[in-house]
N, C-alpha and C positions, 0 to 999 in steps of 0.2 A: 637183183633187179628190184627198181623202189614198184610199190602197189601204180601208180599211177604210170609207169612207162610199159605198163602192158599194152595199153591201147593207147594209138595215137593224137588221136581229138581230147583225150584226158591229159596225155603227157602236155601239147600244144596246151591246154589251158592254163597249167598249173605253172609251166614256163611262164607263158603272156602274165599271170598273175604275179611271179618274182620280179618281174622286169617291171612292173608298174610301181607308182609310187604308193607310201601306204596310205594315205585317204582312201584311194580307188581299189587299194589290197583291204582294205577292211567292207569295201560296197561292197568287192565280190564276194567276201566272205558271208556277207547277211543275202546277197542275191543265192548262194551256194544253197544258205537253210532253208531261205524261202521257199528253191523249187525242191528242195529236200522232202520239206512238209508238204508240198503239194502233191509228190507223186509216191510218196509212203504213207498205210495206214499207221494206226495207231501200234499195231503190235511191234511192226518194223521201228518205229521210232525210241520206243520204249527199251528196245533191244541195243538198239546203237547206243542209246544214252547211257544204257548200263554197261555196255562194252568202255565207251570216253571213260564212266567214271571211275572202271576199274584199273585201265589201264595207266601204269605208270612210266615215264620214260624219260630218260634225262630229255631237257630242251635244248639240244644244240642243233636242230634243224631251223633253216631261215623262216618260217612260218611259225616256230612256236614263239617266237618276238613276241606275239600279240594272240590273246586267249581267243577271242572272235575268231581271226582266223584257223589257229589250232583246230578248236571245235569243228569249224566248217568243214577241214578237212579230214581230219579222222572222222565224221558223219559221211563225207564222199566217198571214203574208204572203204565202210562197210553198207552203203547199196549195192543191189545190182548189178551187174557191169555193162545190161544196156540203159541203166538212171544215170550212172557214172558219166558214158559216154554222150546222153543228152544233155545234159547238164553243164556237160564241159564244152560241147557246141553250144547252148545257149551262151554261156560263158562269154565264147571268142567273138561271140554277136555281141553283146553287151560291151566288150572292148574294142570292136570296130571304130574308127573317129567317123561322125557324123559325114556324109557327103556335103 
């Protein structure tokens, strides 16, 4: 089971975000850091970044296409799993079409 189909507001995002096209796969991805940084201090940050930079892994997943979103998503990976889960509901917010 992938990290993100643990929960279902994560899994539903991260779909929503495959299915989009990539201008709007790359907003998410900068929407993804931004409440990243908003709801982690600094040590948590520091931790992730060092985790990304360590980690090595072939790119044959559809998100590592493009490094912005990579990043965004191994960062989603190693939050919390209720930052995870808010993040991926703002997410589906963000991709709602306007009324």
């Amino acid at each position: 089971m992938r990290w993100y189909e643990l929960d279902p507001t994560v899994y539903m995002a991260i779909s929503m975000i495959e299915m989009a096209d990539f201008p709007m796969q790359v907003k998410c991805a900068k929407f993804i850091l931004k409440k990243i940084d908003n709801l982690s201090d600094d040590y948590v940050l520091k931790n992730i970044i060092a985790l990304s930079e360590a980690q090595i892994h072939p790119k044959n997943r559809w998100y590592d296409k493009n490094e912005l979103i990579s990043k965004a998503f191994d960062y989603l990976k190693h939050v919390p799993a209720q930052n995870q889960k808010l993040i991926s509901q703002n997410v589906l917010d963000y991709l709602k079409p306007a009324a």
